[in-house]
GUVO-481029 format. One record per residue (C-alpha): y, x, z. Coordinates in steps of 0.2 Angstrom, whole numbers, plus 2048, in hexadecimal, padded with zeros to 3 digits. Layout:
BEGIN
YXZ...
END
This chain:
BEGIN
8B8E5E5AB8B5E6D5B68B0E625C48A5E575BE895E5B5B7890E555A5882E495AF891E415B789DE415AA891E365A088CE2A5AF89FE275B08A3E2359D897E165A089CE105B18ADE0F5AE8AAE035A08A8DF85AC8BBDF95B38C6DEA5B38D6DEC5BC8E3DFD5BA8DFE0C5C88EAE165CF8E4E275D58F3E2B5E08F1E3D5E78FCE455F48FBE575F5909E675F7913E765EC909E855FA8F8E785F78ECE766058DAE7C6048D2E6E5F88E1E695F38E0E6E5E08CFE6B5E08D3E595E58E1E575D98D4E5F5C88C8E525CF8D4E425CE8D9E475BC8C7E4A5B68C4E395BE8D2E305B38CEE395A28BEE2E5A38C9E1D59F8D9E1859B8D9E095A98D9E1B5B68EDE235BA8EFE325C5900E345D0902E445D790DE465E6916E515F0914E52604922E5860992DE545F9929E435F892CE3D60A92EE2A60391EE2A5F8916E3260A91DE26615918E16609905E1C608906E2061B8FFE316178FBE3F6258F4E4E61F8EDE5460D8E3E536028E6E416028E1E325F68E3E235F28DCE175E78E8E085E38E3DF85D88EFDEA5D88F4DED5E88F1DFB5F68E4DF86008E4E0560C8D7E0E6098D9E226088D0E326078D4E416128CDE4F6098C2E545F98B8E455F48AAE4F5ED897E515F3891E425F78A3E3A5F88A4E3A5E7898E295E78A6E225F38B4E285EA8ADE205D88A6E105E18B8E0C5E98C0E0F5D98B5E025D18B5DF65E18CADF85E18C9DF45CD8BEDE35CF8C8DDF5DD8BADDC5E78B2DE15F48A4DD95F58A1DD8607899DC760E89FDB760E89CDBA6248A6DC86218B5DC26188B5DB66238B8DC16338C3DCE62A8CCDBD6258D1DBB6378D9DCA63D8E8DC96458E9DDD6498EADEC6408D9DF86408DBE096388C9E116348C8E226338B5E2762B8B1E3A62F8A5E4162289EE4F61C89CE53608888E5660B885E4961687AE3960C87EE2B61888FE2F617895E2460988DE1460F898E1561C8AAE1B6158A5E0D6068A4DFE6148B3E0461B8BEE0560B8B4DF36078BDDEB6178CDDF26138CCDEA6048C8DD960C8D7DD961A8EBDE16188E9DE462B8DBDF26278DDE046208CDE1161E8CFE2361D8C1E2D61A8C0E3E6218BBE4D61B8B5E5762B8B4E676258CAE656208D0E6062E8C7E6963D8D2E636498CEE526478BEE546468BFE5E6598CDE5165E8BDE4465B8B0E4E6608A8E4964E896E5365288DE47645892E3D636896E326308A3E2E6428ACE2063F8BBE1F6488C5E0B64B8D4E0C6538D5E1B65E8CAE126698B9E0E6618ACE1A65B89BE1B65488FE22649890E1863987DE1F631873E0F62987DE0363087BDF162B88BDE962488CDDD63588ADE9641896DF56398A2DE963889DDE364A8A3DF36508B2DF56488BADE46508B6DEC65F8C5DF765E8CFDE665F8C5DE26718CBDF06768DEDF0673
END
């Protein structure tokens, strides 16, 4: 378990106890792999040797053009966690630092098959009639970070019309110029909605989320 630290490795033994549904940890990366990429693909497999409910899928981005155009996948590193179904929700580069908290937390939420969002949430998420794609950018030391990529996979979970990526900053620098990303964690709705997503309360992230579909 190079990755993870003994600490950690006995934190998810017991965590993972707690699974109820089959994961897949579906991970896209290349034969010349990017910078990360190995790193990203060790990490996935550490991950799944923990429990037998956890399967790891490793594809090709160029090779497998039809697994890529399935998943909607852009750029590598990429995963995705899938439960019973996809629910959209990605992430763009090494899920390590302080995204590993998102990364295990996601995996649990997709295997309960809930997101436990509230009731006013579900309720407007329930409603869409639009899609909203949610691009988190993050960085690996940033400690408000996670709060934010974690309520972003959570409302993907609730509604088919919503995907959430998060973004590793530090990968893909020409996003993070593209967005002027100057602080994280930047949440991105749309193409046409931004904000800084730091100790946000579930409403008002939500709140600004929808208003992507204002402004459409």
């Amino acid at each position: 378990m190079g990755l993870i630290k003994e600490p950690q490795q006995k934190q998810l033994r017991e965590v993972f106890k707690k699974l109820d549904g089959n994961i897949k940890l579906i991970v896209f990366t290349q034969e010349m792999e990017c910078h990360y990429c190995s790193e990203t693909r060790q990490l996935m497999n550490d991950i799944a040797a923990f429990s037998d409910k956890i399967a790891v899928e490793i594809f090709d981005f160029v090779k497998d053009s039809d697994k890529v155009e399935k998943y909607k996948i852009d750029k590598i590193p990429a995963t995705v966690i899938e439960g019973e179904k996809d629910y959209g929700i990605r992430f763009y580069g090494i899920p390590a630092g302080y995204e590993f908290t998102s990364l295990i937390n996601s995996i649990m939420a997709v295997s309960m098959g809930e997101s436990s969002l509230s009731e006013k949430t579900k309720s407007a998420l329930g409603d869409l009639k639009d899609k909203i794609h949610i691009q988190v950018f993050v960085t690996l030391t940033c400690p408000y970070c996670p709060s934010a990529v974690e309520m972003s996979h959570k409302m993907a979970m609730e509604s088919d019309l919503i995907t959430s990526d998060m973004v590793e900053s530090a990968e893909f620098p020409h996003l993070t110029q593209k967005y002027e990303v100057k602080a994280v964690p930047k949440v991105i709705a749309n193409e046409n909605t931004q904000f800084e997503g730091s100790g946000m309360s579930e409403d008002k992230f939500v709140e600004n989320i929808l208003k992507a579909l204002d402004k459409t």
